[in-house]
C-alpha positions as CSV (number, residue, x, y, z in Angstrom):
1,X,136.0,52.9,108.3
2,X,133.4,53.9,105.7
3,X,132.3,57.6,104.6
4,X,129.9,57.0,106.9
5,X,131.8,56.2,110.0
6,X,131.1,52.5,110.3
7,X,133.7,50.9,111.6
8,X,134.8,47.5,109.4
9,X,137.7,44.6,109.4
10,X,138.6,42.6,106.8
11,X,139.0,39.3,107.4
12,X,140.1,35.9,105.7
13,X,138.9,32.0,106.3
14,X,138.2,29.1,104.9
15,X,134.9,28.4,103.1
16,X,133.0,26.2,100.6
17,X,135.1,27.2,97.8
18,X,138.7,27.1,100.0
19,X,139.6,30.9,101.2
20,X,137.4,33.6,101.6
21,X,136.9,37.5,102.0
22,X,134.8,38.1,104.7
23,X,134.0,41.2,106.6
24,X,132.7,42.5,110.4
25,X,131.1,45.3,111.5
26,X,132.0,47.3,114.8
27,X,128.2,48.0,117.2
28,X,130.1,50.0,119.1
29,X,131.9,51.9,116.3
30,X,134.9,51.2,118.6
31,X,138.0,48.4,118.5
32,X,135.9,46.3,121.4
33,X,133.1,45.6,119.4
34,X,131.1,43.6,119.3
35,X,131.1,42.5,115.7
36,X,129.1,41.5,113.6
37,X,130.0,39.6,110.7
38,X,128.9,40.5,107.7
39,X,125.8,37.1,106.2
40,X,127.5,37.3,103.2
41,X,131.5,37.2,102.8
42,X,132.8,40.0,100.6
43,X,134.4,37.3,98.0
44,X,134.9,33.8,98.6
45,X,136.4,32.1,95.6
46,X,139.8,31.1,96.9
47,X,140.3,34.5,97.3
48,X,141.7,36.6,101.1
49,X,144.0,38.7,103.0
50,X,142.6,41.8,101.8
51,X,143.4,45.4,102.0
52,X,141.6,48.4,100.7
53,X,143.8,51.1,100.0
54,X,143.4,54.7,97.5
55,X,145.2,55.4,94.3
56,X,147.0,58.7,93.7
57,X,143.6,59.4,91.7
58,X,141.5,59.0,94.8
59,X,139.9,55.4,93.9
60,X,139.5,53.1,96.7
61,X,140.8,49.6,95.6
62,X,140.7,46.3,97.6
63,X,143.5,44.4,96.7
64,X,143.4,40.9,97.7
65,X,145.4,37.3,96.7
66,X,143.3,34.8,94.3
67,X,144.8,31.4,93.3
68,X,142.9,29.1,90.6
69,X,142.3,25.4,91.1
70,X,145.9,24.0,92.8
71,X,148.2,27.4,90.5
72,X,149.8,30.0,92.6
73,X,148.2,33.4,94.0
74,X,148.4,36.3,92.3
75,X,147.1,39.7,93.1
76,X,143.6,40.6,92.2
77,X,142.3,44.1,92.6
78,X,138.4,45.4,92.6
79,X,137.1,48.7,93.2
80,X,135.5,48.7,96.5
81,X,132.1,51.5,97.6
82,X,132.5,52.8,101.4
83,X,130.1,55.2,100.9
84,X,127.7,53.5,102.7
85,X,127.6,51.5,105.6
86,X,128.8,48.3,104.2
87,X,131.4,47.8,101.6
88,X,130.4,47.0,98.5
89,X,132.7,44.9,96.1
90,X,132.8,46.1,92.7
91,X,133.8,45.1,89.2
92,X,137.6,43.8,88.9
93,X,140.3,46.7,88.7
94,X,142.7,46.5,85.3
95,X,144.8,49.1,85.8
């Protein structure tokens, strides 16, 4: 849920550059929807299965699984604005 009280899920699929991030949006603000998906996925370079979490130091994170060319997936994480009514990917997280 954002700050706002928009209700979200993450989800993952395959797109034109393999996996993707994508994201819907609640109407109803409720689990039965409907949703809307999001025109634009959230990332969607071989990148999915996200979750957005907070660090002890109150920054919201999405963490997510990224995987170059044919290499394995490793653990990518971006800070990530629910302030609004959409989420908002940010720059990559180096902790």
């Amino acid at each position: 849920m954002t700050k706002t009280g928009k209700f979200g899920m993450l989800w993952s699929t395959r797109g034109t550059h393999r996996y993707l991030q994508g994201v819907a949006y609640s109407e109803s603000g409720t689990i039965k929807g409907p949703w809307i998906q999001a025109e634009k996925p959230l990332k969607e370079d071989n990148s999915g299965h996200g979750m957005i979490f907070t660090t002890f130091e109150g920054k919201r994170l999405l963490i997510l699984h990224h995987a170059e060319e044919q290499g394995p997936r490793k653990p990518q994480l971006y800070e990530i604005d629910d302030s609004g009514d959409t989420l908002v990917l940010g720059s990559r997280f180096n902790p």
